[in-house]
ZAMARGU-4260 file (C-alpha; in steps of 0.2 Angstrom, whole numbers, plus 5000, padded with zeros to 4 digits):
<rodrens>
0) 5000/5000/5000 | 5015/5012/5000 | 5013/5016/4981 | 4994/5022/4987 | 4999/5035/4999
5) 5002/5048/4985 | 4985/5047/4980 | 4979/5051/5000 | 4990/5065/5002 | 4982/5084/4996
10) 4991/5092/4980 | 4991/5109/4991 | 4998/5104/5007 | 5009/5089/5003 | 4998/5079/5020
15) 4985/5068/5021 | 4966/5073/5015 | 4958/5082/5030 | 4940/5085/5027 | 4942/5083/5007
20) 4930/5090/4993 | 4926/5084/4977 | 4929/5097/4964 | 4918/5097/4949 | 4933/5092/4938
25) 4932/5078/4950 | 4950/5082/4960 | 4951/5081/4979 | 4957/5095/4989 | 4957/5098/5008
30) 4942/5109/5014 | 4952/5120/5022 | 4965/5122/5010 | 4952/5126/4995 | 4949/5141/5007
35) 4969/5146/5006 | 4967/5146/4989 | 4952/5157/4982 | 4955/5171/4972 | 4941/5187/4974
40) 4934/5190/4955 | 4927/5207/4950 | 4909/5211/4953 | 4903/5206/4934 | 4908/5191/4934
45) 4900/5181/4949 | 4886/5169/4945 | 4874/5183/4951 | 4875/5195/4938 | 4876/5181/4925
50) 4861/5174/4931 | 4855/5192/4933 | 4858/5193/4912 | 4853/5175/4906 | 4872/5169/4902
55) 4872/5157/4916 | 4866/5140/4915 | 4875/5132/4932 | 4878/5133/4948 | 4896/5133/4945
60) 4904/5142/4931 | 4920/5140/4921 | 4929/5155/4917 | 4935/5160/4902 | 4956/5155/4900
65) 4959/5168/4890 | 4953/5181/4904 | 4959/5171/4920 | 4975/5168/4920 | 4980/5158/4939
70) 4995/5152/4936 | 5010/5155/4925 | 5020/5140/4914 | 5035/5154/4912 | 5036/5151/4935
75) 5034/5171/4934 | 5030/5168/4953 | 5013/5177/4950 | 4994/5178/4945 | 4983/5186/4940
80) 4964/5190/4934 | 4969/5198/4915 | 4952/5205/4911 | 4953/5222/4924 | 4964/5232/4928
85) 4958/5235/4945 | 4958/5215/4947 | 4969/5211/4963 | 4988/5201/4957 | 4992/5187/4969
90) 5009/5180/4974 | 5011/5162/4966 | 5016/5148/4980 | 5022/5130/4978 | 5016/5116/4989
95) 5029/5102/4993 | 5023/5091/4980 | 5027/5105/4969 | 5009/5111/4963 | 5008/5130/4961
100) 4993/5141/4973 | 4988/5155/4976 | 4986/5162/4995 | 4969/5174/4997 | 4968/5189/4990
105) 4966/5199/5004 | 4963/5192/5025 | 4949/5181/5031 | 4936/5191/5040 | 4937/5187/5058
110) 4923/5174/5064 | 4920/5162/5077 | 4918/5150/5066 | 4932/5136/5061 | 4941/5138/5047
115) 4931/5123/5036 | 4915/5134/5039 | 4919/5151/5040 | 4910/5161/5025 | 4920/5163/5010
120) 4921/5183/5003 | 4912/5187/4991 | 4912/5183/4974 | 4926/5169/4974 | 4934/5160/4963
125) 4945/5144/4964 | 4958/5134/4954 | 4960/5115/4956 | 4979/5115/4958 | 4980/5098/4948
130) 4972/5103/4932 | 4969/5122/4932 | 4951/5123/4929 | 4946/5137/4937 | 4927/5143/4942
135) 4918/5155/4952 | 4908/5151/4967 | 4889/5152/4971 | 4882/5159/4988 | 4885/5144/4999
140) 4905/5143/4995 | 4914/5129/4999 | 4898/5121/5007 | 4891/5118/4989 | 4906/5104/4986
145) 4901/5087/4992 | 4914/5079/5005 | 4924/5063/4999 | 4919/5052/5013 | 4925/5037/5005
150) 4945/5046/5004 | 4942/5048/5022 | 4940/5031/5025 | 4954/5025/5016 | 4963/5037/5023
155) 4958/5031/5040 | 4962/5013/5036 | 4979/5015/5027 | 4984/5025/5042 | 4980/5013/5055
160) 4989/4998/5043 | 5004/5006/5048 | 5015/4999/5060 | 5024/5013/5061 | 5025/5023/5075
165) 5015/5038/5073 | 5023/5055/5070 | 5019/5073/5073 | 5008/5083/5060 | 5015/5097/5061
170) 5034/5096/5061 | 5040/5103/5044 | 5052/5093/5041 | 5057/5076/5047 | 5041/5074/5058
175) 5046/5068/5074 | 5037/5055/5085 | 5020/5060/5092 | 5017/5060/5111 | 5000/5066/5113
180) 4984/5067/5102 | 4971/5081/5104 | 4952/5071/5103 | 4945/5092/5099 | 4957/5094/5086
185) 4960/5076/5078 | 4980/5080/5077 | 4994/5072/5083 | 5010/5083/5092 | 5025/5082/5099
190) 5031/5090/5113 | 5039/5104/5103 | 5024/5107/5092 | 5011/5104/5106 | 5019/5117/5116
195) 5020/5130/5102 | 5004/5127/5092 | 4991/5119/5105 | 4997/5127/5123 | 4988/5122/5140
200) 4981/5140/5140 | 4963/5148/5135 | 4951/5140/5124 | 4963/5126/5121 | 4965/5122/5139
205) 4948/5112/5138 | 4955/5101/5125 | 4958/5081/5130 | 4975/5077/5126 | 4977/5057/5124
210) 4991/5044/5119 | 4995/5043/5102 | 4990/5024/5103 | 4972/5028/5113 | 4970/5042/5099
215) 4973/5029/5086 | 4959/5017/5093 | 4947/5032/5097 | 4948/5037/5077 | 4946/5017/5074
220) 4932/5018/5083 | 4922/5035/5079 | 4907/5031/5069 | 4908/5036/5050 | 4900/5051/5045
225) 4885/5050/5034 | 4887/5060/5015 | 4873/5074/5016 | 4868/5083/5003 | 4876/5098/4998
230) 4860/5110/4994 | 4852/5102/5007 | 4864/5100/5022 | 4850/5090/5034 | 4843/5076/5021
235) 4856/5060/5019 | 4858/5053/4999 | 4845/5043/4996 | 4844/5041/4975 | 4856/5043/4961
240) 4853/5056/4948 | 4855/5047/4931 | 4859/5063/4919 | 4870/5074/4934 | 4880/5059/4940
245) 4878/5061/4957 | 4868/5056/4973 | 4855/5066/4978 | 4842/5065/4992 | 4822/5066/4992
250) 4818/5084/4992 | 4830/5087/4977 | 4820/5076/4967 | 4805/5084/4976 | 4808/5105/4974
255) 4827/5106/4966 | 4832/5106/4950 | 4835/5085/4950 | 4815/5083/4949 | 4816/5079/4929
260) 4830/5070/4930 | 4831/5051/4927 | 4835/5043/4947 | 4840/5027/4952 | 4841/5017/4968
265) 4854/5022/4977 | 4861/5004/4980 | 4858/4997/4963 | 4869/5013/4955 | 4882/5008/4969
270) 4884/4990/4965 | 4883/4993/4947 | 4899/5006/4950 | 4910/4996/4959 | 4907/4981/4945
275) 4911/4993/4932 | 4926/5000/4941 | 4930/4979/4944 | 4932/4976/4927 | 4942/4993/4922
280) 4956/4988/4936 | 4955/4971/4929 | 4963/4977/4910 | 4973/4991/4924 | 4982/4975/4933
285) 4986/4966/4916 | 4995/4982/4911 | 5004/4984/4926 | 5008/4967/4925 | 5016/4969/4908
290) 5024/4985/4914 | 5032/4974/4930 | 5037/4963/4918 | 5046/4976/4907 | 5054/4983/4922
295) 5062/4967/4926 | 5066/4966/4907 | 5076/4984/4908 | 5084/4978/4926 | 5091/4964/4915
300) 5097/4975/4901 | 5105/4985/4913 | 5116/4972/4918 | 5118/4965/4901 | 5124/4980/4894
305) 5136/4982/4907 | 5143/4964/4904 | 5145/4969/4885 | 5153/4986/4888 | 5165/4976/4897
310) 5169/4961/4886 | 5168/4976/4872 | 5180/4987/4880 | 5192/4971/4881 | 5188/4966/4862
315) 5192/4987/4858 | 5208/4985/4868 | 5215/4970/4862 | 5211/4978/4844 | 5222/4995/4848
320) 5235/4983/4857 | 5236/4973/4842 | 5237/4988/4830 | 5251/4996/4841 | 5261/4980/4843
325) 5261/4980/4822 | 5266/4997/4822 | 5281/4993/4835 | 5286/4980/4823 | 5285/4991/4809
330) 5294/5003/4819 | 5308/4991/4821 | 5311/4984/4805 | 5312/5004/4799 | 5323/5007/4812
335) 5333/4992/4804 | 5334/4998/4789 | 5340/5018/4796 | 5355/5007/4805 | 5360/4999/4792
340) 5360/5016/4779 | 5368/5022/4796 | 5382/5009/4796 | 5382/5010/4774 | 5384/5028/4775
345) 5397/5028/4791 | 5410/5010/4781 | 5410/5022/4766 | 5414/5037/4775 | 5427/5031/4784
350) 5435/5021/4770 | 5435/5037/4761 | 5444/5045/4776 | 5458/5031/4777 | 5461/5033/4760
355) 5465/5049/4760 | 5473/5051/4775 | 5486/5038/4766 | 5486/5050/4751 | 5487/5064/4758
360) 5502/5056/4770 | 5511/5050/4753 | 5508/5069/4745 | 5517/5076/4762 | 5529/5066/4760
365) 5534/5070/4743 | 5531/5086/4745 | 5545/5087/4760 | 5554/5077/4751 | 5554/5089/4735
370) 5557/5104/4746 | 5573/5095/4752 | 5579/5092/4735 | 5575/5108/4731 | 5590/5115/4744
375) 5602/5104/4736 | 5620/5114/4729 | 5622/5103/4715 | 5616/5106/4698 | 5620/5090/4692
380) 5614/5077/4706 | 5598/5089/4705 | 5596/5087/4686 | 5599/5070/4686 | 5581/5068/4699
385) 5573/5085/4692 | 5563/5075/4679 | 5557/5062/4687 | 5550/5071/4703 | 5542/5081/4693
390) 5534/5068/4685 | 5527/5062/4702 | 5521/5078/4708 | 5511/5080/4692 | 5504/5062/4692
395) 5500/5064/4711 | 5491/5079/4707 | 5482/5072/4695 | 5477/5059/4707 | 5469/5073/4720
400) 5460/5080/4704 | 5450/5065/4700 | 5434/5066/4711 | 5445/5061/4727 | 5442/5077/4736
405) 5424/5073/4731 | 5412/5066/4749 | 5407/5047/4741 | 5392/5049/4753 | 5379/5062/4755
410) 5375/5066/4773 | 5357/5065/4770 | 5347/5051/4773 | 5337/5046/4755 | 5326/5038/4766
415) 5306/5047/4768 | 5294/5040/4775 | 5277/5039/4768 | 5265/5040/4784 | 5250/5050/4776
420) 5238/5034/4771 | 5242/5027/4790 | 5238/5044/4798 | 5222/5043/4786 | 5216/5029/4791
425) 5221/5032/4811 | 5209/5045/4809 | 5196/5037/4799 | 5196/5022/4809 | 5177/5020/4817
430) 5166/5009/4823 | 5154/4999/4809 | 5137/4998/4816 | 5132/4979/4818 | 5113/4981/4815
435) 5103/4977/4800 | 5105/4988/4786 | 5096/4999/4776 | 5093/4993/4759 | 5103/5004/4743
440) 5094/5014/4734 | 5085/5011/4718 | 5092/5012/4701 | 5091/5029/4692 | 5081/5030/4678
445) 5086/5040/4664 | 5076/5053/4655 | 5077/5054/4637 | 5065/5068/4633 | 5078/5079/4643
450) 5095/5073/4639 | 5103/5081/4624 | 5120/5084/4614 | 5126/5101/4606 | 5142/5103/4598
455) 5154/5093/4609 | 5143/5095/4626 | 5131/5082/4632 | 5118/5086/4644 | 5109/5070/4654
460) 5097/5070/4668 | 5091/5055/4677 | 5075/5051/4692 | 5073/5041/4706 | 5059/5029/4701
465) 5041/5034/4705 | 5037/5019/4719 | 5056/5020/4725 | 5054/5021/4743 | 5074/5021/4749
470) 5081/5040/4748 | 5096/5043/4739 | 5109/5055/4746 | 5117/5058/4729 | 5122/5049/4712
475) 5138/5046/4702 | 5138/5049/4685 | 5152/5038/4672 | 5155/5041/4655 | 5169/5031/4642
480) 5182/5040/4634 | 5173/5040/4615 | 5181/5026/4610 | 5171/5011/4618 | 5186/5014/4635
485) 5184/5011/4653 | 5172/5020/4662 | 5176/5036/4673 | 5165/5047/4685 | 5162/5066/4678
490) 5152/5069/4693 | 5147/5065/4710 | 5132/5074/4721 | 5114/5077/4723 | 5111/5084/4706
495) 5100/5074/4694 | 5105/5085/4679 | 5123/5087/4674 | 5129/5094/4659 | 5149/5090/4654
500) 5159/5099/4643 | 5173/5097/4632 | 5170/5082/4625 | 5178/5079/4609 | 5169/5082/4593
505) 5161/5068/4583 | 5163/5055/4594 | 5152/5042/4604 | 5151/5041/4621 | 5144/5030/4632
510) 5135/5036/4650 | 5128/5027/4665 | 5122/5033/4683 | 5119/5024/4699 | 5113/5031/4715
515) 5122/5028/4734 | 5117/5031/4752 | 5126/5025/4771 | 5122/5005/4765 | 5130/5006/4747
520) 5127/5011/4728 | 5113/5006/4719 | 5115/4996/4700 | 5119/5005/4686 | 5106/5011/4675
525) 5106/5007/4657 | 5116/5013/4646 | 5113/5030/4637 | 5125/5032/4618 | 5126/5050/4615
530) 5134/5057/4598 | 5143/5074/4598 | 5142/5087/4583 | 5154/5085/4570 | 5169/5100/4570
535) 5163/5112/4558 | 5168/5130/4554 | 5163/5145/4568 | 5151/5150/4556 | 5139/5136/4565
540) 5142/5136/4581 | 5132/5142/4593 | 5135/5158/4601 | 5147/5163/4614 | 5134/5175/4625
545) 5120/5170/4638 | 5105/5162/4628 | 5089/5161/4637 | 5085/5143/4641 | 5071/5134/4648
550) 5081/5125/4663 | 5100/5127/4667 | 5111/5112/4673 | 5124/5106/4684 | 5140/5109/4671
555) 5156/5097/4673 | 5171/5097/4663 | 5176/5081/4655 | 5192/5072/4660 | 5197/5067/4644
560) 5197/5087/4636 | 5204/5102/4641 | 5190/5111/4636 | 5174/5121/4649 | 5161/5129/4640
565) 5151/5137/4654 | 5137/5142/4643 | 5117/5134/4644 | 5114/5121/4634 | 5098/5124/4622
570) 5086/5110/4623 | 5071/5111/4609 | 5087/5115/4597 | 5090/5097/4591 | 5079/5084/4585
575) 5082/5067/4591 | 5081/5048/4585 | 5079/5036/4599 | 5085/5016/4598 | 5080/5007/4610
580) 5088/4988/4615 | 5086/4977/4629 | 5101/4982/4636 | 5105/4999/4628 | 5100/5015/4624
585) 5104/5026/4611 | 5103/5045/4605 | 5109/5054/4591 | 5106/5074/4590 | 5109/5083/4574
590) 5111/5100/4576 | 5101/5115/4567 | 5112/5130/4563 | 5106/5145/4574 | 5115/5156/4562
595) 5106/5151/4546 | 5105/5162/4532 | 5094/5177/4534 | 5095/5176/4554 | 5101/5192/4559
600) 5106/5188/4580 | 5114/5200/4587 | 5116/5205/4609 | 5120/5220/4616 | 5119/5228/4599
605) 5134/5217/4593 | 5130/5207/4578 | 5135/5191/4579 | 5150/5192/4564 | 5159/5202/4578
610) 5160/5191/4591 | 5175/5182/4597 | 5180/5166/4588 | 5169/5151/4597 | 5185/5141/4594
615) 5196/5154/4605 | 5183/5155/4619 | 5183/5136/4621 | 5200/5136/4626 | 5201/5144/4641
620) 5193/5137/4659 | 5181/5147/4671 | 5180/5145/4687 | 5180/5149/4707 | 5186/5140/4723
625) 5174/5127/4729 | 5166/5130/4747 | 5163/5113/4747 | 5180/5104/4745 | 5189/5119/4758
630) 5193/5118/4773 | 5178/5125/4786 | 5192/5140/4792 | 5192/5148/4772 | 5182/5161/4771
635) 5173/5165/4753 | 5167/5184/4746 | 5165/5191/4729 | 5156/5175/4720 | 5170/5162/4728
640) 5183/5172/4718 | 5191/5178/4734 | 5197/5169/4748 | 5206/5173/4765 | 5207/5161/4782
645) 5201/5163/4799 | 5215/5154/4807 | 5235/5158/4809 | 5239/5141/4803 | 5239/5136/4783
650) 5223/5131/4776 | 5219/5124/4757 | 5206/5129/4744 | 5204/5120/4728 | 5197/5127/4713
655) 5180/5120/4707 | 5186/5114/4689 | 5199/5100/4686 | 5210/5097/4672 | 5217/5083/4665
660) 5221/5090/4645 | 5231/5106/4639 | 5237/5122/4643 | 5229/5132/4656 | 5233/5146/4665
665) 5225/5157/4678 | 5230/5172/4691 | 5228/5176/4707 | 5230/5194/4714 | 5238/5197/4733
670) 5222/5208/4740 | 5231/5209/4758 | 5251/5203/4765 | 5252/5205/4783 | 5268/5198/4795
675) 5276/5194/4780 | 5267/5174/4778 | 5271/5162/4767 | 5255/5157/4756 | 5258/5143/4745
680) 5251/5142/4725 | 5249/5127/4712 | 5238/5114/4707 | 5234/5096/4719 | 5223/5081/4720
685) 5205/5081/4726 | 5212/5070/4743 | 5225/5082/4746 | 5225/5087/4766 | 5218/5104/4768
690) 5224/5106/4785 | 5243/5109/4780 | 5250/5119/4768 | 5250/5117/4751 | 5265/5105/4747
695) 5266/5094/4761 | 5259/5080/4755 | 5261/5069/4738 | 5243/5077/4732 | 5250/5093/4728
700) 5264/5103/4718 | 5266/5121/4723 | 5279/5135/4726 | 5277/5144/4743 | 5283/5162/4743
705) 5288/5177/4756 | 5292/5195/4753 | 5307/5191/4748 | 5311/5172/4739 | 5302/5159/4736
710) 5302/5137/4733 | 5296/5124/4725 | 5287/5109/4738 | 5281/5095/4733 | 5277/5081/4746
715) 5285/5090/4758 | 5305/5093/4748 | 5308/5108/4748 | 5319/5114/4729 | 5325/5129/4720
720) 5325/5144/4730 | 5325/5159/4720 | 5325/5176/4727 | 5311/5188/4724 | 5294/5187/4734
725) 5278/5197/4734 | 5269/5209/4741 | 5252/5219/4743 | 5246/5221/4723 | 5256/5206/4718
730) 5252/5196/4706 | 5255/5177/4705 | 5252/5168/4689 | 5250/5151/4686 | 5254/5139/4671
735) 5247/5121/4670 | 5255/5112/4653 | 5248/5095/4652 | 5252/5092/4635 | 5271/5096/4640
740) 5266/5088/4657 | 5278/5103/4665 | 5269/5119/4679 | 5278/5135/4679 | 5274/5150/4690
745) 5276/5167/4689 | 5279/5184/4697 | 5271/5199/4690 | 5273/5194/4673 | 5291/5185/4675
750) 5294/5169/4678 | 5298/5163/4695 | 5313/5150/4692 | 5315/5138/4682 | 5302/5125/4678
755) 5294/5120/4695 | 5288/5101/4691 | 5290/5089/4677 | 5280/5074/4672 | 5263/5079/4678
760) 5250/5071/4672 | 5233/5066/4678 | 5216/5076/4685 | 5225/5093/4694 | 5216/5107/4703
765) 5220/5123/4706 | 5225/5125/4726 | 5230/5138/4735 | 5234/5138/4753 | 5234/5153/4766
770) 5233/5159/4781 | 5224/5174/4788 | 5238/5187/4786 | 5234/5184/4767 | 5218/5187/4754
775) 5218/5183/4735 | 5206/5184/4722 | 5207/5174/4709 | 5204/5177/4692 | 5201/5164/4677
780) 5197/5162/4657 | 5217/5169/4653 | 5223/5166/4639 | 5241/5158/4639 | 5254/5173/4637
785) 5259/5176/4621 | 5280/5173/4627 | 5275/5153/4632 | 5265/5150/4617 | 5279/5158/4604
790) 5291/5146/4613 | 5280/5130/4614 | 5279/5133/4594 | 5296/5133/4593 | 5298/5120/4603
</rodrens>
């Protein structure tokens, strides 16, 4: 029965039920508690002057929420009536249990009378503290709310179930043992709190003050009062009003407002309700049954989980250890191999040294020796040796001049060591989730009606299907190189429209898509055969300004030219003829001319026979760096054409186009040099670490530069310094010759060094990494200067 003594104690006081009323909204409260918290209302809003205009319909009448507002979810620590502005404001109390009430709004009026049946002022209203309904009172107050005689009896038994020795009521805090029990009052003291609250003096004097124990039996044994009615105080329930819910006795069937009312036998009704309430705690018990039951099943889980955190922790351990013992042997075979370089370099240096020590002993020698010769009086001895010591001082010269004062051995150690894929995957190392997985996505369809060629661009767009239930978080798009090659990706993301450029010219090409999520890729669709235009004269192609379009697609470059042409592609401008196989797809476009004869298209009042050559404009790469491949401390402005970082350590930005084909160049303009840094410029890998800077790794090929020299890094070796640096208004350009397979840099229109790198070749970037002493802004679609293309001819 412990768990039942919440439900006995009053959500105001934090005690036991004394004297408890039922409110309308069926909540218990102590009688005299409900008086400690009624709030005084204005004048129009009692149930008088409702009744008084025809609004009211009940004895008891909820108030508008929107006007009465009793309590405060923000725990302002107040309340108050909203609807006038003369309307007394309240301080807001908690009880123990934590329920918020509101003390009267102004002192009781003195009376003889107890607290419980002391009138109520005027106009009242009160707020069950459990649910916050709040109403206004009629004329007889808290008397019109029938007593919970029931909750006084359980109260009573529960009480006396306790073999606990009795404690004091009053003590705040930890009650203390009770000594005495007033039979006048009904409470229970200890000697502290009798003293204080009930002393031997006055009216109290008269009181009866017994054992706790005798108390106890007296309560036992005090009959149970009998539930009267509440408009009539003197008649005992007798029936049951059907429509209200709630007994009633004789003459409220007979004058009150219960006379039209359906009735029933009192007893019936009661039997009837304690068979219904039966049955309800019969599905209540199965539940908490069930829920005793899942307790135990959690208690269990508890324990489980800690037994597998444990044998995990172990597994996880034993893992690291593992690792870390491989790494130890790794560690010692390399340090091997360092001692025996060590030892190699040391034998040769050494032999080298006692050799010449020798030779160098031998060439004293003969020099001394010579010298001695030299001091000699006698012409002829002197000529008779002359020719043959000089014959040995020349051939010992020669000796010393033939790569013997030359070391045999370099001090440095041609020994790197390449621990960038281990510290990759250090870092990447992570747990793989062992629960079912989702299932991959399904396989991209592929929409004719809106992929296209034009000239030697292909545009292709793809759906999810229509019942596909699986989201995909991107797709992946692979295209041959014209000639029936491996497949390559041209782009990967969320787009389902890609256009890619720079394909070559009368050539067939073969693309597919697939779509991937956390669990894997999808199947490739099928197979899409798209035809490029045939090369012809500029005369035909399209023009090189803006053209309005119905839709404008993702744009990727192609991998296997050097070509970007950033302008829209025109669907409704090419017919198409579609083959369809099993396995294949295929579509062929044939161009119209847009320039046919009699078509006068001119923009920005420039006919079109004035424009640049198509050809020309082709040849050269627009771009910006790529927020989406940097590093999170770069920091974009004007388009993602100018770039500075946030933090004093280097930080890499890519550009957003690759190349892999021809000669491109591009610049990049020094907006701001602070503290003289070292910013670092070239080209790199997608994967290159963006963290360092630019050169550290194998992914990239820069030159790093101060204000006054600069070098060429590349996976972290340092080459060719060469004086000259840069400052505010510098500009630092760029030359990417993949057809030579060379990158050269330069400084304000000169070149900076020799050739940086040779023999690159594969899908390069442009990079740049900085710190945030430095700002650049790039700038792209340069030709190549006119010095470097004179000598490539030549060449």
């Amino acid at each position: 029965m412990e768990e039942m003594e919440e439900e006995l104690k009053c959500p105001v006081c934090g005690s036991f039920y004394r004297e408890p009323i039922i409110l309308p909204c069926s909540h218990n409260i102590c009688q005299a508690c409900a008086r400690n918290i009624l709030v005084q209302t204005p004048e129009s809003e009692s149930p008088q002057s409702r009744r008084a205009s025809g609004s009211g319909v009940s004895d008891y009448d909820y108030l508008d929420l929107d006007k009465m507002s009793l309590y405060s979810e923000a725990d302002s620590g107040y309340g108050s009536y909203g609807g006038f502005a003369s309307a007394p404001t309240t301080p807001c109390q908690k009880s123990p249990n934590g329920v918020r009430v509101f003390p009267p709004a102004m002192p009781p009026p003195a009376t003889h009378l107890s607290p419980a049946l002391a009138s109520v002022p005027r106009n009242s209203c009160i707020t069950c503290p459990q649910c916050h309904r709040s109403l206004i009172l009629d004329d007889r107050g808290l008397r019109g709310f029938p007593k919970n005689r029931v909750l006084e009896g359980v109260i009573d038994r529960y009480q006396q179930s306790k073999a606990a020795a009795l404690k004091c009521q009053l003590c705040e805090k930890a009650p203390k043992e009770a000594t005495v029990m007033c039979e006048q009052c009904d409470v229970f003291y200890c000697d502290p709190c009798r003293l204080r609250c009930h002393p031997p003096r006055g009216p109290l004097a008269k009181h009866r003050l017994v054992p706790p124990a005798q108390g106890r039996v007296s309560r036992r044994l005090s009959p149970r009062k009998v539930s009267t009615c509440t408009d009539h105080e003197l008649e005992n329930h007798s029936m049951y009003c059907v429509q209200c819910k709630m007994p009633v006795c004789y003459q409220c069937l007979e004058e009150g407002k219960h006379s039209s009312h359906e009735v029933k036998a009192l007893g019936a009704m009661w039997k009837l309700h304690k068979s219904q309430l039966s049955q309800a705690l019969n599905g209540l018990s199965d539940r908490a049954k069930e829920a005793k039951e899942f307790l135990v099943q959690l208690r269990n889980m508890v324990q489980q989980i800690q037994e597998n955190s444990v044998e995990f922790e172990a597994c996880l351990v034993a893992q690291c250890d593992a690792l870390i013992d491989a790494l130890n042997r790794r560690k010692a075979q390399l340090l091997a191999r360092v001692n025996k370089e060590h030892e190699h370099k040391l034998k040769v240096v050494r032999d080298q040294i006692s050799h010449c020590t020798v030779k160098l002993r031998q060439t004293t020698g003969l020099m001394e020796y010579c010298l001695e010769v030299i001091k000699e009086n006698d012409p002829s001895g002197f000529l008779q040796i002359s020719d043959a010591l000089i014959r040995r001082v020349h051939l010992t010269e020669d000796q010393w001049g033939k790569g013997t004062l030359t070391p045999r051995m370099t001090t440095d150690f041609d020994l790197s060591l390449d621990n960038s894929p281990l510290l990759q995957s250090i870092h990447q190392l992570d747990f793989v989730q062992m629960k079912a997985s989702s299932p991959v996505p399904a396989t991209p369809i592929l929409q004719l009606e809106e992929c296209c060629t034009h000239n030697n661009s292909a545009t292709l767009s793809w759906k999810q299907p229509p019942l596909s239930t699986v989201p995909a978080e991107g797709y992946i798009l692979e295209l041959d190189d014209g000639n029936g090659g491996q497949f390559r990706e041209v782009y990967v993301g969320k787009e389902t429209m890609c256009t890619v450029d720079g394909l070559h010219f009368n050539s067939t090409y073969n693309a597919r898509v697939k779509a991937f999520n956390k669990t894997g890729v999808s199947q490739y669709s099928k197979t899409l055969v798209l035809q490029t235009s045939e090369d012809t004269d500029s005369e035909e192609q399209t023009p090189p300004f803006p053209v309005p379009s119905e839709r404008m697609p993702l744009r990727r470059m192609s991998p296997f030219s050097s070509t970007l042409n950033l302008q829209p592609s025109f669907p409704g401008r090419s017919y198409f003829d579609f083959r369809s196989s099993p396995h294949q797809l295929s579509l062929h476009s044939s161009l119209q001319s847009l320039n046919a004869p009699g078509c006068n298209f001119e923009t920005q009042s420039a006919p079109y026979s004035q424009l640049v050559d198509i050809k020309k404009l082709l040849a050269v790469a627009w771009f910006a760096f790529d927020p989406g491949s940097a590093h999170s401390d770069i920091i974009f402005s004007n388009d993602n054409l100018t770039v500075t970082c946030s933090s004093y350590d280097d930080r890499v930005v890519l550009g957003k186009t690759g190349f892999s084909k021809g000669v491109h160049y591009w610049e990049l303009t020094v907006d701001r040099y602070d503290n003289h840094p070292d910013p670092a410029f070239g080209v790199a890998r997608m994967d290159v670490m963006k963290d360092v800077m630019l050169g550290k790794d194998d992914k990239a090929w820069a030159m790093y530069v101060d204000n006054n020299r600069s070098w060429f890094m590349h996976n972290n070796s340092h080459t060719n310094r060469t004086e000259g640096g840069i400052t505010k208004g510098a500009t630092i350009g760029v030359l990417l010759d993949l057809n030579r397979k060379t990158l050269t840099f330069f400084i304000n229109d000169e070149q900076q060094g020799p050739i940086a790198f040779e023999n690159v070749e594969g899908l390069f970037f442009p990079a740049v990494s900085l710190n945030r002493n430095v700002q650049v802004t790039l700038h792209t679609g340069l030709p190549v200067p006119d010095f470097y293309s004179s000598r490539a001819s030549i060449a």
